[in-house]
C-alpha positions, 0 to 999 in steps of 0.5 A: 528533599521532595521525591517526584512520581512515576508519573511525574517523571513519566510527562517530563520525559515526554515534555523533554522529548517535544520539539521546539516549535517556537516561531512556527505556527504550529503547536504539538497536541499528541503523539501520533507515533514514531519510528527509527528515522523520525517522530509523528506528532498531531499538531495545530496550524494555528493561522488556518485553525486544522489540525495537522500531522508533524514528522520529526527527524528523531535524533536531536543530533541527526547524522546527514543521513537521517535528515536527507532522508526526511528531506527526500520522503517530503520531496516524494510526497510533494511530488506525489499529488494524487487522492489516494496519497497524503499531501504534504503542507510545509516544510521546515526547520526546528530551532534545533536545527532539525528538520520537520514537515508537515501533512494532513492529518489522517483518521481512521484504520490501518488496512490491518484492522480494517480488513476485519469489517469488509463484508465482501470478496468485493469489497476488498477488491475494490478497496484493493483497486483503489490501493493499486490505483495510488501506487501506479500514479507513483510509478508514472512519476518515476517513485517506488514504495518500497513498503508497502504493508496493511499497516502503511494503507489507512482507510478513513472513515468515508472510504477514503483510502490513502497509502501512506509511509513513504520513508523508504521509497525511492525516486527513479533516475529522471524523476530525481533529476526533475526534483533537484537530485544529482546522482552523488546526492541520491547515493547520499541518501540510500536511495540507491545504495547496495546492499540496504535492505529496507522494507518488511518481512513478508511483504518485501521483494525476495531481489529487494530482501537480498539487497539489490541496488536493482529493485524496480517497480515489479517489487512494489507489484510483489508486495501488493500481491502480498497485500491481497493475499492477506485481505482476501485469507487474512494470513500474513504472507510468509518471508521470502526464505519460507516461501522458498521452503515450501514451494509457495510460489506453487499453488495447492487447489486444498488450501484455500478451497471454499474460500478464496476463488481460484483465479484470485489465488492466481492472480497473487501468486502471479504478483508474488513469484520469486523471479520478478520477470515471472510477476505482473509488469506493472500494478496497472496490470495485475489492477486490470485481472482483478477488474477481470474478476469483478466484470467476470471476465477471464483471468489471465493469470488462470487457466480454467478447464471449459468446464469452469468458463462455461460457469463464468460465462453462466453467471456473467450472462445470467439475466440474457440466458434467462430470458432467452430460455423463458422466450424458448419455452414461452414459443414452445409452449405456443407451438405445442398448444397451437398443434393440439 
């Protein structure tokens, strides 16, 4: 009897895992990646000769659940035509009876890695704009993430910036109603249920970390808060239980001194406060004071002392102050030769 080899058994495994794409015009070529609902594999259309990315429901016996999630992420991603958001190509069904949909196919980094190669303050506040930008078109179209992380933004290898993984995200009332939701069937698909908690430590809501069936947009504000703290420190932010511990909603000028400037602390610790009454409204908000900082406009979220909006007000009109000081000396020195 021939034995087989570890790495034999090893592409069997793999092979055995592999969906059934017969009758499609899709073919698998890699794994991309998988998680608890489903499986990404890059694949080929073969009538348009692209590749494309394939998510799979994982489970060859799929509860209802896991497939009307599935089915619910690909309803929000057609609903979501926007530049910063993957698109959504097609959607089918396996022989197997498992559903699979299929997107475009995404390079480059995951914001995590990426951060490491800004240049700039700047840099990362414009990509983060971008970001905001994405997430605030959802918002207009009745959609919230949920989970909103480094590792779920991708930036391409031309600037693209895409947000991606929206598996947990949820449809509000009336945008599910204009997508064929009933609210039985958004029950059905832990869109609303309570007590699902659903999202990442660090980057999840402290309502949303509880449960609350009440999580609105001002989560996905708490989270991009989260996001730009670790672009502009490059420290993961605490849980919500060890932002409790040590008053982190309070800020310490000696932590970030030097490093990060004042007003843009401000403006994540604005995003990222406990109540989400105390948080920005909305990402267009909390987008607009980050703007504020690039233009050199005032901050909201900070209080400077006159002292510091003298400086802003300095650096913002450098060049006019320039020349009107050159003006001044230039006439006073006319004045004074003219007298000698």
């Amino acid at each position: 009897m021939t034995s087989l080899s570890d790495e034999t058994i090893d592409h069997l495994r793999q092979v055995s895992t592999l969906p059934d794409l017969s009758g499609t015009k899709y073919e698998i070529l890699d794994t991309l990646g998988s998680g608890g609902m489903g499986t990404v594999f890059l694949a080929r259309d073969r009538e348009l000769q692209r590749e494309v990315a394939l998510k799979v429901v994982a489970s060859m016996a799929p509860g209802p659940g896991t497939t009307d999630r599935l089915l619910s992420e690909a309803r929000i991603l057609a609903h979501l035509e926007h530049p910063g958001i993957v698109p959504i190509h097609d959607l089918e069904t396996l022989p197997d009876g498992r559903l699979f949909y299929v997107m475009k196919r995404v390079k480059g980094a995951r914001l995590d890695e990426h951060a490491g190669q800004l240049e700039s303050t700047a840099d990362a506040l414009r990509l983060f704009e971008r970001i905001c930008e994405a997430v605030a078109f959802a918002h207009a179209a009745g959609v919230i993430h949920r989970d909103l992380k480094p590792q779920n933004v991708m930036v391409g290898p031309f600037g693209e910036v895409l947000v991606m993984d929206w598996g947990v995200a949820r449809f509000g009332r009336q945008s599910a109603e204009r997508v064929g939701l009933d609210s039985a069937q958004l029950e059905i698909r832990g869109q609303t249920a309570a007590g699902a908690i659903l999202g990442t430590p660090g980057y999840m809501a402290p309502e949303q970390a509880g449960g609350a069936s009440t999580v609105d947009e001002r989560a996905d504000v708490f989270a991009l808060g989260a996001i730009l703290r670790f672009l502009l420190t490059g420290e993961a932010p605490p849980t919500a239980s060890e932002a409790e511990a040590h008053r982190e909603d309070r800020p310490d000028p000696r932590r970030w001194s030097g490093r990060v400037p004042q007003p843009l602390e401000a403006i994540w610790r604005k995003a990222m406060a406990i109540r989400p009454e105390d948080r920005y409204p909305t990402v267009a908000q909390m987008s607009a004071e980050v703007t504020r900082f690039l233009t050199g406009a005032r901050v909201q979220a900070y209080p400077e002392s006159a002292i510091e909006r003298a400086k802003r007000f300095g650096a913002r009109h450098r060049t006019a102050i320039v020349l009107i000081a050159v003006y001044l000396a230039v006439r006073l020195s006319l004045i004074l030769w003219g007298r000698s």
